[in-house]
C-alpha positions as CSV (number, residue, x, y, z in Angstrom):
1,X,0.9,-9.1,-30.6
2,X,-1.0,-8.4,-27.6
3,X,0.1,-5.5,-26.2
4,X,-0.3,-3.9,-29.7
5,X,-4.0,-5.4,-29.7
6,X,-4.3,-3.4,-26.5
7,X,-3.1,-0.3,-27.2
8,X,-3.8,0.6,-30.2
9,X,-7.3,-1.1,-30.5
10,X,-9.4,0.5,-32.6
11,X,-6.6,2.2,-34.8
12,X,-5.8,1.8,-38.3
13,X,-2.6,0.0,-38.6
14,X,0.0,1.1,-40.9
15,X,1.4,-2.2,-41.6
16,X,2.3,-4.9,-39.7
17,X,5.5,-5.9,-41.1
18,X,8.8,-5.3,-39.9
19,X,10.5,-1.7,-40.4
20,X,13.9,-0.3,-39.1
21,X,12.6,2.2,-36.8
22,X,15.3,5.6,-36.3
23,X,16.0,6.7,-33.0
24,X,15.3,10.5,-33.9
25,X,11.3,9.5,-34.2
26,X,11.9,8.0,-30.8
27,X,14.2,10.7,-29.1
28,X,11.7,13.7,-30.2
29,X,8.3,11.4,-28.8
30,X,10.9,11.2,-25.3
31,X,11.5,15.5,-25.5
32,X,7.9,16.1,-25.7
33,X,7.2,13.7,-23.0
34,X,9.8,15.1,-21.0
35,X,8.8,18.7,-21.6
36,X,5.4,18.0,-20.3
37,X,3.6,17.8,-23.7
38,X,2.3,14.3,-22.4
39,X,-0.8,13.9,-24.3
40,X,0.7,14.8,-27.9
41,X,4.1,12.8,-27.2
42,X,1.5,10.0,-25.7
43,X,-0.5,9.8,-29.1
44,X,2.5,9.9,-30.8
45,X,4.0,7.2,-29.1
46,X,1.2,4.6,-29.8
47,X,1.4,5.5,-33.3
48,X,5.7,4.5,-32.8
49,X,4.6,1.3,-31.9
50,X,2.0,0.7,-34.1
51,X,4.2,1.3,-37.1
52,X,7.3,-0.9,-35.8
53,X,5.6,-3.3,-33.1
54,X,9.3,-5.3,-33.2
55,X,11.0,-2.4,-33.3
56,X,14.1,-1.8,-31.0
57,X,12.5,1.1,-28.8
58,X,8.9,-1.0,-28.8
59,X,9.3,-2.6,-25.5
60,X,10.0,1.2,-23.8
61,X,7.5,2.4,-25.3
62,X,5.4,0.3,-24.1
63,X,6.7,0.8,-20.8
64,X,6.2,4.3,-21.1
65,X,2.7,4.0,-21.9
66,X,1.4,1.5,-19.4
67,X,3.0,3.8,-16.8
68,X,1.2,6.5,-17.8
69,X,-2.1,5.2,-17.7
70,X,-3.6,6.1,-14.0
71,X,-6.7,4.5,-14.5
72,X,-6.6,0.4,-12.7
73,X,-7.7,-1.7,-15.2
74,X,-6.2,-0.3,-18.6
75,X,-2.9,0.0,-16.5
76,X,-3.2,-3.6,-15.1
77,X,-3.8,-4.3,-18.7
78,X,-0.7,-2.7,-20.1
79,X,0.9,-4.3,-17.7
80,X,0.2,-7.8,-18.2
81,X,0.5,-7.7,-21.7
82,X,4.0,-5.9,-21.8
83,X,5.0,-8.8,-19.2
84,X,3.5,-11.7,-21.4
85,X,4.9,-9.6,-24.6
86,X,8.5,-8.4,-24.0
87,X,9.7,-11.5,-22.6
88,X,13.5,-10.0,-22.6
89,X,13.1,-6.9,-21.3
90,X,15.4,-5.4,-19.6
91,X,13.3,-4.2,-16.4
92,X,11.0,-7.1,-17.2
93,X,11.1,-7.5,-12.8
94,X,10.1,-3.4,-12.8
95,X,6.9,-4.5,-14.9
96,X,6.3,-7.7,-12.8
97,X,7.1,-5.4,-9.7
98,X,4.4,-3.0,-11.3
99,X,1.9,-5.5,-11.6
100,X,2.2,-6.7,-7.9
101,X,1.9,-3.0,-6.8
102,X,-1.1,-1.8,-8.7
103,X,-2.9,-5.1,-7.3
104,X,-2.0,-4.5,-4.3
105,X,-3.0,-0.6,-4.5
106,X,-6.6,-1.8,-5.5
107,X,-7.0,-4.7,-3.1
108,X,-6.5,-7.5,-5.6
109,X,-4.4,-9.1,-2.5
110,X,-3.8,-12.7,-4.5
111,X,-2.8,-11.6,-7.6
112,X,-0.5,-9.4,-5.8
113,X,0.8,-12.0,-4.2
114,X,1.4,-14.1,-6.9
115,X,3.4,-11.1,-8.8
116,X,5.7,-10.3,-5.4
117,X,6.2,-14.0,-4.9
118,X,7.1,-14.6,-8.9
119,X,9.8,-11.5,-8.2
120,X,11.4,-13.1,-5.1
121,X,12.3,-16.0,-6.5
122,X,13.1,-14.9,-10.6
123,X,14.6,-12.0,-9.8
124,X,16.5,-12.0,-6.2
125,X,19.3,-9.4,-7.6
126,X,16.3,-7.1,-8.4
127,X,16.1,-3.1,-7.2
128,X,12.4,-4.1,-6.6
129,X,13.2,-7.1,-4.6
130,X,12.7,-5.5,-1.1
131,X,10.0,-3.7,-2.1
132,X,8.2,-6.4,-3.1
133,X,9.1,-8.4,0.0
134,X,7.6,-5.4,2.4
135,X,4.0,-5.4,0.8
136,X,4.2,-9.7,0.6
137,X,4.8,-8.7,4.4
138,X,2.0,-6.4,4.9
139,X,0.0,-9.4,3.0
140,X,0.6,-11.8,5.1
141,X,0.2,-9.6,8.4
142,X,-3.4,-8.7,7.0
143,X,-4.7,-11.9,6.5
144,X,-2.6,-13.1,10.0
145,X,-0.2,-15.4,8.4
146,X,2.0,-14.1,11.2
147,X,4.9,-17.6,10.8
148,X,4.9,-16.4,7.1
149,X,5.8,-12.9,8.1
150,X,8.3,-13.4,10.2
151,X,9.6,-15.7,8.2
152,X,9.7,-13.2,5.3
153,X,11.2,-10.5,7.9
154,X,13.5,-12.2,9.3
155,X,15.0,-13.1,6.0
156,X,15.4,-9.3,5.4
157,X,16.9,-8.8,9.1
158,X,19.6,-11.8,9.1
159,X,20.9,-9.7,5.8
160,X,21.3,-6.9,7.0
161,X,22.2,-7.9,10.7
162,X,25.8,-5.9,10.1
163,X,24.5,-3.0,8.3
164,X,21.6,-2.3,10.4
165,X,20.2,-0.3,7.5
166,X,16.6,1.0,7.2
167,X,15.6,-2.4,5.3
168,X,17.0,-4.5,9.0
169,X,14.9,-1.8,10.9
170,X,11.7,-1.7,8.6
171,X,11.8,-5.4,8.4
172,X,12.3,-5.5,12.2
173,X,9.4,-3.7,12.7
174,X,7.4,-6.1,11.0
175,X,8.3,-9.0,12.7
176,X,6.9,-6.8,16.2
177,X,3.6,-6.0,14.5
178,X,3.4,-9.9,14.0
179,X,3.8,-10.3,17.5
180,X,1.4,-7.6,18.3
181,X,-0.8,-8.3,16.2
182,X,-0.7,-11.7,18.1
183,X,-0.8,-10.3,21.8
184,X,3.0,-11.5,22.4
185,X,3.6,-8.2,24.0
186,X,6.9,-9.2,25.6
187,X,8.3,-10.6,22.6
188,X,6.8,-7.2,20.6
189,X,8.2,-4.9,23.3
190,X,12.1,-6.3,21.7
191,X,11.7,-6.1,18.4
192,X,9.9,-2.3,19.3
193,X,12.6,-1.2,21.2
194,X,15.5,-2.3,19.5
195,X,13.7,-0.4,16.1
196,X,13.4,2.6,18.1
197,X,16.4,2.8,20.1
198,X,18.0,6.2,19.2
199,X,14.9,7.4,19.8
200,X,15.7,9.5,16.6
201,X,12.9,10.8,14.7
202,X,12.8,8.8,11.5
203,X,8.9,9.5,10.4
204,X,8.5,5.6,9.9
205,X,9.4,4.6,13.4
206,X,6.5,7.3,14.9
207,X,4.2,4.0,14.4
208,X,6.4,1.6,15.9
209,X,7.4,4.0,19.0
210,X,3.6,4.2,19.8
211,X,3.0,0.7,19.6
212,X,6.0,0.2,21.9
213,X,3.8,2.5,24.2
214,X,0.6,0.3,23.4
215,X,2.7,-3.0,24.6
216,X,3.7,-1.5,28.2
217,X,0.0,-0.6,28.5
218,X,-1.5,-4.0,27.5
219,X,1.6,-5.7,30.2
220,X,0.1,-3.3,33.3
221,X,3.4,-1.0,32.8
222,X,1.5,2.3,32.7
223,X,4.6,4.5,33.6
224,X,6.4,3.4,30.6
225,X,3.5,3.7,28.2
226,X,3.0,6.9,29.4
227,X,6.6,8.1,29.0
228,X,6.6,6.2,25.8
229,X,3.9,8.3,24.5
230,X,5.5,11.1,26.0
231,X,8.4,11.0,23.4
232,X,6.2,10.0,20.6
233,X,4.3,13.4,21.2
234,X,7.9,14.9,21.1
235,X,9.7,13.9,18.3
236,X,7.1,12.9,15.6
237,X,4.4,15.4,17.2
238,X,2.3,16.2,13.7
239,X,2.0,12.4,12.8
240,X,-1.3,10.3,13.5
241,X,1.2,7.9,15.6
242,X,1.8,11.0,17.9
243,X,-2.3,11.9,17.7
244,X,-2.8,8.3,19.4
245,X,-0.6,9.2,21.5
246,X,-2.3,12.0,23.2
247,X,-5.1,10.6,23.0
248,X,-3.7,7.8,25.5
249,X,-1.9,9.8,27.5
250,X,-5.6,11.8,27.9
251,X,-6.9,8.4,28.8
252,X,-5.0,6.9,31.3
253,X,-4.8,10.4,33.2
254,X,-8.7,9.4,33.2
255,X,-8.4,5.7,34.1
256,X,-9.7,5.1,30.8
257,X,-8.1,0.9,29.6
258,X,-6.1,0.3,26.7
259,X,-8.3,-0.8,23.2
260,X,-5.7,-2.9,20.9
261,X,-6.3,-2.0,17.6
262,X,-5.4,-5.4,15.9
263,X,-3.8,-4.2,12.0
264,X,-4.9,-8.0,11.5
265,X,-8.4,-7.1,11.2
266,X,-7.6,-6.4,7.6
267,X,-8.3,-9.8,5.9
268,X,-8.3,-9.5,1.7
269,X,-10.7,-12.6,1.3
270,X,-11.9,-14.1,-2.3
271,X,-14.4,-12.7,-3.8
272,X,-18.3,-14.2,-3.4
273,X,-21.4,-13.5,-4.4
274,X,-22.4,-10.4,-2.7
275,X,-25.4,-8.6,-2.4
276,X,-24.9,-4.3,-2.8
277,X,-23.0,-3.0,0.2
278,X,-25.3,-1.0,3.3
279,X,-24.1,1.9,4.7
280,X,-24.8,2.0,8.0
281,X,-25.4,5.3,10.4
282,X,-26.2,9.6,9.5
283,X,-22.8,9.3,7.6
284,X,-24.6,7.8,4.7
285,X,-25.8,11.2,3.6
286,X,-22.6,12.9,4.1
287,X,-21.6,15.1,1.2
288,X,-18.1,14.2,0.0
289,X,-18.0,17.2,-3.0
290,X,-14.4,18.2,-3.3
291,X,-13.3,15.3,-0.9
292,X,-10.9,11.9,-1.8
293,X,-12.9,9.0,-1.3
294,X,-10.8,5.8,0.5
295,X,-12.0,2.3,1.1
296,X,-10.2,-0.3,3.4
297,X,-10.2,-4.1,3.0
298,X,-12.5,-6.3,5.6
299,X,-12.4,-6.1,9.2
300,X,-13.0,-8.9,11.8
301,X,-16.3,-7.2,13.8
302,X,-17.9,-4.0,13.2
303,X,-16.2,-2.9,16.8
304,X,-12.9,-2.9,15.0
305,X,-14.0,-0.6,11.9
306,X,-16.1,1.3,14.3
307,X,-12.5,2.1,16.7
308,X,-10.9,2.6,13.0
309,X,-13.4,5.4,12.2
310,X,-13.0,6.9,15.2
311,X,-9.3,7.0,14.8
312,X,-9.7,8.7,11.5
313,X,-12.2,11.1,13.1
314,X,-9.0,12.2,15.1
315,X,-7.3,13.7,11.7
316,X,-10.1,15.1,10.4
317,X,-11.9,12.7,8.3
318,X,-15.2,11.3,7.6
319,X,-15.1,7.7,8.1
320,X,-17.9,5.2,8.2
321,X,-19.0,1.4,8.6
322,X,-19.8,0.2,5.7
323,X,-21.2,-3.6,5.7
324,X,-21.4,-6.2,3.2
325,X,-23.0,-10.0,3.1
326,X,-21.3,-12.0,1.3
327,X,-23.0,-16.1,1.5
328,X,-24.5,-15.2,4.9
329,X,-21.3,-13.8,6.4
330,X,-21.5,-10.2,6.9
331,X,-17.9,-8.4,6.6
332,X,-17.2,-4.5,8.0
333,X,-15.2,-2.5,5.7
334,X,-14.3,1.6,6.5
335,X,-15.5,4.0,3.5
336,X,-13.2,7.2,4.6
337,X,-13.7,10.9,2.9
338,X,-10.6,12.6,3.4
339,X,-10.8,16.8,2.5
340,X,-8.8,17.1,-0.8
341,X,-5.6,19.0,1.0
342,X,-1.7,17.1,1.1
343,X,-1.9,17.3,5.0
344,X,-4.8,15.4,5.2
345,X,-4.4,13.5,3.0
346,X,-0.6,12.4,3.5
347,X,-1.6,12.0,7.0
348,X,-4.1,9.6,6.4
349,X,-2.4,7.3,3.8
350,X,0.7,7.2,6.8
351,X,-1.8,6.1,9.0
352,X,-3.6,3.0,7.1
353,X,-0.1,2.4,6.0
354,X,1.7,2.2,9.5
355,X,-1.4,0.2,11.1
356,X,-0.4,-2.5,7.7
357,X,-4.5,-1.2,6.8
358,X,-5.0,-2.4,3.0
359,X,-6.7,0.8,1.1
360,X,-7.5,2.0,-2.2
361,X,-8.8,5.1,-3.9
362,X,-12.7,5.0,-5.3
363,X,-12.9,8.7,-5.7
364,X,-11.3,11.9,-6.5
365,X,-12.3,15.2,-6.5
């Protein structure tokens, strides 16, 4: 089998045929794991499966181990080969769900795709369905498939047009950053408001209350950018949303024009032949001991990961061009060191998240 190949390569194997396996082995490797003694109740695991690969508890063991693995590729492995293994599973959409997500995590934007696409249409009961269909969203916004988008969103919003849940309003919100993304500010401005309405602060709205803001701006409507902002700054004041915020309100007291910030900028693209990355500026020398190290997928123009760093300046970050030729086209990614504390750190991820800003983790501390 492969997932035995994989995880227990270079192991002895105790035999390969078929043994009853007891639930007491299995129940004392789930205590320990549950107590916290992960790496003992780990090992023991992989032995489990190893002696009864077609044993009844194989495929959540299996599970178990692939979602402990934190490193990319082993996990990605695990994964795949538990989805190509246990073909009966009973959360065989989880693992195809997991699959789609660590892809996505890493900025494998296609296979990612592939795994949230195979979900939607295998599994459409699935508890991973609407997750799924929110990061095939954030896909398709990145690479500025905007019809595919709104498609996609407006699937989500005609379902829950009676509920007006958190999905109608999340998905909602997508179909205005389409539009924004797009420079259809009047069209954006509807979707915007109706998300925000309440003016209530729910922390995933800050974004779309700003952006509101941004729209009245870019349609000559200073006044209600400005008290737009105004309430941003009020009821999500510690959020980057509520930073950009004062930072416009700062700016037009000073004359200064609106810069859109296009989340479309963000374009996964297959990968070429490449020659090693430059980094460009004094922030090539920075030292980034006891810092998390971020890198974001490709923007359009260096001007547009140039306004990004500067935007990630604001929290407290060291951010940085960094430029790549790829077959004579040169492509503008941000390399962002974030200090190793949650604030920062939760601050930032809500940020690259709410802009729809495709990011992955190169380094930790």
């Amino acid at each position: 089998m492969r997932l035995l190949a994989v995880i227990t390569a270079g192991a002895v194997m105790v035999s390969t045929a078929l043994h009853p396996q007891t639930a007491d082995e299995y129940e004392q490797c789930l205590a320990r794991y549950r107590k916290g003694m992960t790496n003992e109740a780990l090992l023991d695991m992989r032995r489990l499966l190893a002696r009864y690969p077609s044993g009844p508890y194989a495929a959540d063991i299996a599970f178990i181990l692939a979602d402990a693995e934190k490193e990319y590729l082993p996990a990605l492995t695990l994964w795949q080969a538990h989805y190509d293994t246990y073909t009966g599973y009973k959360k065989r959409d989880d693992v195809l769900y997991r699959i789609g997500a660590i892809n996505y995590l890493h900025g494998k934007f296609p296979a990612a795709e592939r795994a949230f696409i195979e979900l939607r249409s295998t599994y459409s009961n699935s508890s991973r369905y609407y997750d799924a269909s929110f990061k095939l969203g954030a896909i398709y916004l990145s690479r500025g498939s905007y019809d595919d988008a709104r498609t996609l969103y407006a699937s989500i919003t005609n379902r829950f047009a009676a509920a007006k849940n958190d999905r109608y309003y999340e998905a909602l919100i997508g179909i205005a950053h389409s539009y924004y993304d797009q420079e259809r500010y009047p069209q954006a401005i509807e979707c915007y408001r109706e998300a925000v309405r309440k003016e209530d602060a729910v922390q995933d709205r800050a974004f779309a209350a700003y952006r509101l803001g941004m729209c009245y701006e870019n349609t000559g409507d200073n006044e209600r950018a400005k008290a737009r902002y105004a309430i941003v700054c009020e009821l999500w004041g510690s959020s980057y949303a509520a930073t950009l915020a004062r930072q416009r309100l700062k700016q037009l007291s000073a004359g200064t024009p609106a810069v859109t910030t296009n989340a479309a900028t963000t374009v996964p693209t297959p990968v070429q032949k490449a020659i090693p990355p430059v980094i460009h500026g004094a922030a090539a020398a920075v030292n980034t001991a006891g810092q998390v190290i971020y890198q974001t997928g490709l923007f359009q123009s260096d001007d547009a990961a140039k306004r990004q760093c500067d935007a990630l300046k604001a929290l407290g970050c060291t951010a940085f061009v960094v430029r790549e030729t790829k077959d004579d086209v040169t492509m503008y990614k941000v390399r962002i060191a974030v200090p190793d504390k949650p604030d920062t750190l939760n601050a930032t991820k809500e940020m690259l998240s709410r802009e729809n800003i495709l990011f992955f983790k190169i380094k930790t501390p």
